[in-house]
PAZAPA-4460 file (N, C-alpha, C; in steps of 0.05 Angstrom, whole numbers, plus 32768, in hexadecimal, padded with zeros to 4 digits):
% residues 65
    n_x    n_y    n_z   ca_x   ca_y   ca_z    c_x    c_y    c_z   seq   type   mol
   7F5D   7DD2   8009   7F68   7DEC   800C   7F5C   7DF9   8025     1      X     A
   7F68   7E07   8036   7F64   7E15   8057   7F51   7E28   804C     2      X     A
   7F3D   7E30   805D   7F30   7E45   8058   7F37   7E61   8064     3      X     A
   7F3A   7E7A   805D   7F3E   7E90   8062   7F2F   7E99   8070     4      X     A
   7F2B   7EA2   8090   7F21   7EAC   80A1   7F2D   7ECD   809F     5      X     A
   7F20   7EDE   80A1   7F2A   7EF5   80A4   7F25   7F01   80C1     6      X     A
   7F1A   7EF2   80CD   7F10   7EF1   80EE   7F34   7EEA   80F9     7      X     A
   7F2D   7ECE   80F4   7F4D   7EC3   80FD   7F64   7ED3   80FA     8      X     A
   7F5D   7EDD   80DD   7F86   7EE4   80D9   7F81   7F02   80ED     9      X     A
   7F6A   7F0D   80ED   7F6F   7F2A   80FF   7F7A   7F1D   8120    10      X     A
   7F72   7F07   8127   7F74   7F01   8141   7F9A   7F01   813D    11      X     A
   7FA0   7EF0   8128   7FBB   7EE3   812A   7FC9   7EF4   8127    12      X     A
   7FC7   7F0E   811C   7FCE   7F2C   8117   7FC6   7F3A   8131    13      X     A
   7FBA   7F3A   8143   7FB4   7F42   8158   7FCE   7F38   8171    14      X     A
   7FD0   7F20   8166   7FE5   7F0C   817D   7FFA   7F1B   8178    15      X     A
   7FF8   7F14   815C   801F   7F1B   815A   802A   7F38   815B    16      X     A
   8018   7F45   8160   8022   7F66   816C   8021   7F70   817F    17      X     A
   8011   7F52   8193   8016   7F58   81B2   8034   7F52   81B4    18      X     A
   803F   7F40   81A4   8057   7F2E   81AF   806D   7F4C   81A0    19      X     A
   8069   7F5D   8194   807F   7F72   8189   808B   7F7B   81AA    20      X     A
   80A6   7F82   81A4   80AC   7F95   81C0   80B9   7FA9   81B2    21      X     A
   80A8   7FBB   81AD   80B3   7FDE   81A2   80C0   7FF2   81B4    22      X     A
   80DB   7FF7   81A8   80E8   800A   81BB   80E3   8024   81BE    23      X     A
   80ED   802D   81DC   80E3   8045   81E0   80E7   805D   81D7    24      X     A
   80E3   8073   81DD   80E6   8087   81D2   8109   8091   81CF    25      X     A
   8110   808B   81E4   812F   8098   81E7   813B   807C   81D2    26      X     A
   8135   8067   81CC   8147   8050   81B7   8141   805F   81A6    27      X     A
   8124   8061   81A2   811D   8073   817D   8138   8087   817D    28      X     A
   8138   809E   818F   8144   80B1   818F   8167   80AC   8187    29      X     A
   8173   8098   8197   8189   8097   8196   818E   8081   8175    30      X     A
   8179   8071   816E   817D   8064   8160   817C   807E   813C    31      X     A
   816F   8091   8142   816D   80A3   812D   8188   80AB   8130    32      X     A
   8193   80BA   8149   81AA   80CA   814A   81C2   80B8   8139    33      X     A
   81BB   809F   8145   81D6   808F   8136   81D9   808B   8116    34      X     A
   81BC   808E   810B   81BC   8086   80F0   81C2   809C   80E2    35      X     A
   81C1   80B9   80EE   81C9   80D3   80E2   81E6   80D7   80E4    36      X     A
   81F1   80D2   8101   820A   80CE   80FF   821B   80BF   80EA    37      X     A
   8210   80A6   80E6   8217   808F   80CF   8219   80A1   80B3    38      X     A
   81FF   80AF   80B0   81FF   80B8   8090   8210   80CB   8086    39      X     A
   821C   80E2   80A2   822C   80F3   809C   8249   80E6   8099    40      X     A
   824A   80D5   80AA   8268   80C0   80A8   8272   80BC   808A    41      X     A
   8259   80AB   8087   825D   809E   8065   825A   80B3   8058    42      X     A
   824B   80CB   8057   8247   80E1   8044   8267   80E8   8046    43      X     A
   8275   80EC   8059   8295   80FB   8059   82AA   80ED   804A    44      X     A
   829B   80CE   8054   82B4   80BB   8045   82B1   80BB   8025    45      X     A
   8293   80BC   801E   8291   80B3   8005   829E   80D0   7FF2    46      X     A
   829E   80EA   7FFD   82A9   80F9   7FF0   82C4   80FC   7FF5    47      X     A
   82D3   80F8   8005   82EE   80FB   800C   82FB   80E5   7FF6    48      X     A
   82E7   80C7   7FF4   82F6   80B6   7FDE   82F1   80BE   7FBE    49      X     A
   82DA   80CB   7FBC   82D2   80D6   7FA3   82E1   80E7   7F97    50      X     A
   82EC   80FB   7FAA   82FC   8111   7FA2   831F   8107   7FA7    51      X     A
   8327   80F0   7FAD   8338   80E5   7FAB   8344   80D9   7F93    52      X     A
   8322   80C8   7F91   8324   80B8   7F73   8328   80D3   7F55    53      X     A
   831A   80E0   7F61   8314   80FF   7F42   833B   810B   7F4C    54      X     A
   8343   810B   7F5A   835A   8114   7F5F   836E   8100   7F4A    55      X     A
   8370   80E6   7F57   837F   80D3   7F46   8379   80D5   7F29    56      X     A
   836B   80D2   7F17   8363   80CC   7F07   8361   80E8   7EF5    57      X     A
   8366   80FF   7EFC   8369   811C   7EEE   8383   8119   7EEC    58      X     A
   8398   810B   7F02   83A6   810A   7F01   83B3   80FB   7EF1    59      X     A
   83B5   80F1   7EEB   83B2   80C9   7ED1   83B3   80D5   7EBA    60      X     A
   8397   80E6   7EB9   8395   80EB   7EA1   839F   8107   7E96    61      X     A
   83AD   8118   7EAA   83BF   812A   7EA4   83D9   8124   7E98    62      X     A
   83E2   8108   7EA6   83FB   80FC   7E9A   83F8   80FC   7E7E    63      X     A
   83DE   80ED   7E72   83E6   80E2   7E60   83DF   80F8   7E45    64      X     A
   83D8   810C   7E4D   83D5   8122   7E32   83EE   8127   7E33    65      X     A
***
């Protein structure tokens, strides 16, 4: 069984975060803007189908009384 260096793994953890390439401030920025944009999208659709589905189905069940 390998022995556990805790020397080593900091080094190999040291390497592999030189090798990250983190984007800049304006990707952060635009990459937020887009995911807010996204949530209001789906927030619109998910209620436009919600209140579609409660529409049909009041409706269904108006028939049948």
């Amino acid at each position: 069984m390998a022995k556990f260096s805790p020397f080593k793994f900091l080094q190999q953890v040291r390497a592999e975060t030189e090798k990250v390439t983190w984007p800049s401030r304006r990707e952060t920025a635009i990459t937020t803007a887009m995911v807010f944009v996204m949530v209001a999208v789906s927030s619109i659709f998910f209620l436009l189908a919600d209140q579609a589905i409660r529409l049909l189905i009041t409706t269904i069940l108006n028939m049948v009384r």
